[in-house]
C-alpha positions in Angstrom: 73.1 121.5 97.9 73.7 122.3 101.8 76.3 124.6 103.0 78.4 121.6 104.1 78.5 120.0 100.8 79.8 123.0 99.1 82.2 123.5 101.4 83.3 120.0 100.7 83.4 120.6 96.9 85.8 124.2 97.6 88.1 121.9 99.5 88.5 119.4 96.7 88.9 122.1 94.2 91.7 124.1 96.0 93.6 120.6 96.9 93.4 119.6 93.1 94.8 123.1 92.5 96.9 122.9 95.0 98.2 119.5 93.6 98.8 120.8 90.6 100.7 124.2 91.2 103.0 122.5 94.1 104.0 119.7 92.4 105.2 121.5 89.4 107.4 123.8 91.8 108.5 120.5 93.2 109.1 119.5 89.2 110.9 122.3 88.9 112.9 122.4 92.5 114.3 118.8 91.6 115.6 120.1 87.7 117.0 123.1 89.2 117.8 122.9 92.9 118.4 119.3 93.9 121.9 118.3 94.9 124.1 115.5 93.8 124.3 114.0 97.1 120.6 113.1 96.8 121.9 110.6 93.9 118.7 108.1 92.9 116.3 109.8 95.1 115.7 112.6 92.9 114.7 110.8 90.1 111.8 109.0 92.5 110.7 112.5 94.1 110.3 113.1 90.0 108.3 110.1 89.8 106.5 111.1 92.7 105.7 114.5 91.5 104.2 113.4 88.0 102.6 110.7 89.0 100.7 112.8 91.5 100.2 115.9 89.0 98.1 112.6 86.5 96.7 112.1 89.7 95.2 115.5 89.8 94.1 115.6 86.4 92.5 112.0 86.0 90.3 112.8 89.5 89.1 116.1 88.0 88.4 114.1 84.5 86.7 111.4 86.1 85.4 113.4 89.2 83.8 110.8 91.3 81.9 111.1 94.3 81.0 108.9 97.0 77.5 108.1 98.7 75.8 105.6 100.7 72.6 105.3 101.1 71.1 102.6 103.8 73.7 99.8 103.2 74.9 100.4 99.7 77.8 102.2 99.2 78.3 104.0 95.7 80.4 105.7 93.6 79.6 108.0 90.3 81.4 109.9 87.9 79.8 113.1 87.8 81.3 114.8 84.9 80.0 115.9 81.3 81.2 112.1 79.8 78.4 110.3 82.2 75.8 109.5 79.8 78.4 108.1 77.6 79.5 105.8 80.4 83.0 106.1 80.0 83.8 104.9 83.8 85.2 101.8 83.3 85.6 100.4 86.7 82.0 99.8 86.3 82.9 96.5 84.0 85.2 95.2 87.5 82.5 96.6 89.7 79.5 94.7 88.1 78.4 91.4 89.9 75.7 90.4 87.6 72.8 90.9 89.8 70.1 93.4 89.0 71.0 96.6 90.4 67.5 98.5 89.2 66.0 98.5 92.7 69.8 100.3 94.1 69.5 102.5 91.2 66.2 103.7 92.1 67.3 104.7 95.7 70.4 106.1 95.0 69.7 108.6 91.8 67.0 110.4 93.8 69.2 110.6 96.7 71.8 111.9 94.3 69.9 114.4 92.8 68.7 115.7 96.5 72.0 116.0 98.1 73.5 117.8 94.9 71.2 118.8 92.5 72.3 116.7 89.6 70.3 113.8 88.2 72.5 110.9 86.7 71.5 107.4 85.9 74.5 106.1 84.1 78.4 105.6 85.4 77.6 104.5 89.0 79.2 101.7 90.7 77.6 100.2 93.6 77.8 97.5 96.1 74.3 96.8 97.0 74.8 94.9 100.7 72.3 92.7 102.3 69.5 93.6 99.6 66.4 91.8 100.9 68.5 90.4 103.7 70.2 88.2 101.4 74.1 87.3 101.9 76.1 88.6 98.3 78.8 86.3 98.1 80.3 87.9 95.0 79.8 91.0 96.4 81.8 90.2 100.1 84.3 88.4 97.9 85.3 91.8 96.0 85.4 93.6 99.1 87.3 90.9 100.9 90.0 91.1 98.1 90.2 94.9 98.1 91.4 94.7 102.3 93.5 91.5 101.3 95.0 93.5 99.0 95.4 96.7 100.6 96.7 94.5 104.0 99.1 93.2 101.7 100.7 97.0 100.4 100.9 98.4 104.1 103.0 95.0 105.6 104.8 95.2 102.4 106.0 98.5 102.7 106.6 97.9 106.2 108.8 94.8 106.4 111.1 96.7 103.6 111.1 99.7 105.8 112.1 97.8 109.2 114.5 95.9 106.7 116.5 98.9 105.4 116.7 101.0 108.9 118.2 98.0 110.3 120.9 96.9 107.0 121.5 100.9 107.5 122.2 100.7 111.3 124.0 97.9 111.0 126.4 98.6 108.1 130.1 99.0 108.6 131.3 100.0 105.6 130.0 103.7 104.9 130.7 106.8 106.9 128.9 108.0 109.6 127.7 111.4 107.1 126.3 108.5 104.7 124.6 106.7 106.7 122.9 109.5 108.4 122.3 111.1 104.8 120.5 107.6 104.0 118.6 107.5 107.4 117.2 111.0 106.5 116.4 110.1 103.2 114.7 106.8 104.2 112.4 108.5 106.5 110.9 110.9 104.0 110.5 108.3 102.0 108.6 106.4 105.1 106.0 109.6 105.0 105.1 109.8 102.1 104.3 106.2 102.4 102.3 107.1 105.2 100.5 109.8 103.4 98.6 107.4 100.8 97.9 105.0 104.0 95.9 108.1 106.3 94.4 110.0 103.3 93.5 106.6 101.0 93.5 102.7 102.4 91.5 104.7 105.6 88.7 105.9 103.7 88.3 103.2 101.6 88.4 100.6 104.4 85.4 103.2 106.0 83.4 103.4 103.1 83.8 99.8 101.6 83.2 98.1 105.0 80.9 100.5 106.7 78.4 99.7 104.6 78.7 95.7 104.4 79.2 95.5 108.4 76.2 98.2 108.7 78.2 100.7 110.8 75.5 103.9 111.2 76.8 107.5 109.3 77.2 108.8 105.9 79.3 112.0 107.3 82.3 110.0 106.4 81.1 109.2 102.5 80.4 112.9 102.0 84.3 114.3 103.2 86.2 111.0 101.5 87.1 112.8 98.1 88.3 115.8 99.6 90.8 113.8 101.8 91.5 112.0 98.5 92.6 114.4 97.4 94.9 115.7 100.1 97.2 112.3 99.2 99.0 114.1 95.2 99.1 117.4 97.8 103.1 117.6 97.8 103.1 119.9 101.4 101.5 116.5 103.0 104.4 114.4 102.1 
């Protein structure tokens, strides 16, 4: 493994420790420290906070990793459980084409770039294989940007919608309101968090590949900024 892939693999191991330890200060912060003027809000940092300590602990269970190599773009679970195949995203990844040819491209590249040989748990999206035009394949990744289009102008019509009923009310105090505003904002970045350190890698990675945009640097540092987004000091 090169220098710059190990330095890769320390930086997702300190952010899932990282995850882990300051999230559980936050855990315990909120029990201990949190005021009664934060009201609701406190109960969703708590939701927050153990959602993103599972977060932690399902990546490292699962520990996937990303590669592309030529136009397909893969992912595999590199962990003890891969021969047992117990990744199963692979059932909603699988198109029913033969993926043999992929396979034997991607394992040795694998097994070059990090020393480990695994032929089982990989999910791959194979594009343009023998210049041929997948449509299951572009259908899937359509759906994953629908989808993902969908979240962000969700989250931001409700956003716009709530700083404007806030700046518009007349019937709270001035302290509310400006306790609301406050609260309403930090709830705006750590929306923003999932969108810079998750929907823009995955839009990189799924689409690169498909729309045959040059560069694999991008593959090999997603999962460490993955794992920046459970990382309570970047919310």
């Amino acid at each position: 493994m090169s220098s710059f892939l190990e330095v890769v693999e320390f930086i997702e191991d300190a952010n899932s420790i990282a995850g882990i330890v300051l999230n559980s200060i936050l855990l315990i912060a909120i029990k201990r420290f949190s005021r009664p003027q934060l009201g609701t809000y406190k109960h969703l940092l708590t939701i927050f906070a153990s959602v993103d300590i599972f977060l932690v602990i399902l990546h490292n269970v699962v520990h996937p990793n990303v590669m592309r190599v030529g136009n397909i773009h893969c992912v595999v679970t590199d962990t003890v459980f891969d021969d047992k195949v117990v990744n199963c995203l692979t059932l909603l990844a699988e198109t029913g084409h033969d993926h043999t040819a992929a396979l034997s491209e991607v394992i040795p590249e694998y097994e070059r770039k990090y020393g480990r040989h695994i032929e089982k748990a990989w999910i791959l999206n194979d594009h343009w294989r023998d210049g041929q035009f997948d449509v299951t394949l572009i259908t899937i990744v359509s759906l994953l940007n629908v989808i993902m289009v969908i979240s962000l102008t969700t989250t931001t019509t409700l956003a716009v919608l709530t700083f404007h009923h806030i700046r518009t009310s007349s019937k709270v105090s001035a302290q509310a309101v400006e306790l609301q505003r406050l609260l309403l904002f930090m709830l705006c970045a750590q929306a923003a968090v999932p969108c810079i350190f998750v929907y823009t890698p995955y839009v990189i990675c799924i689409d690169g590949a498909f729309f045959d945009i040059p560069g694999t640097l991008f593959h090999d540092i997603t999962i460490p900024i993955l794992t920046c987004f459970p990382d309570p000091k970047n919310s």
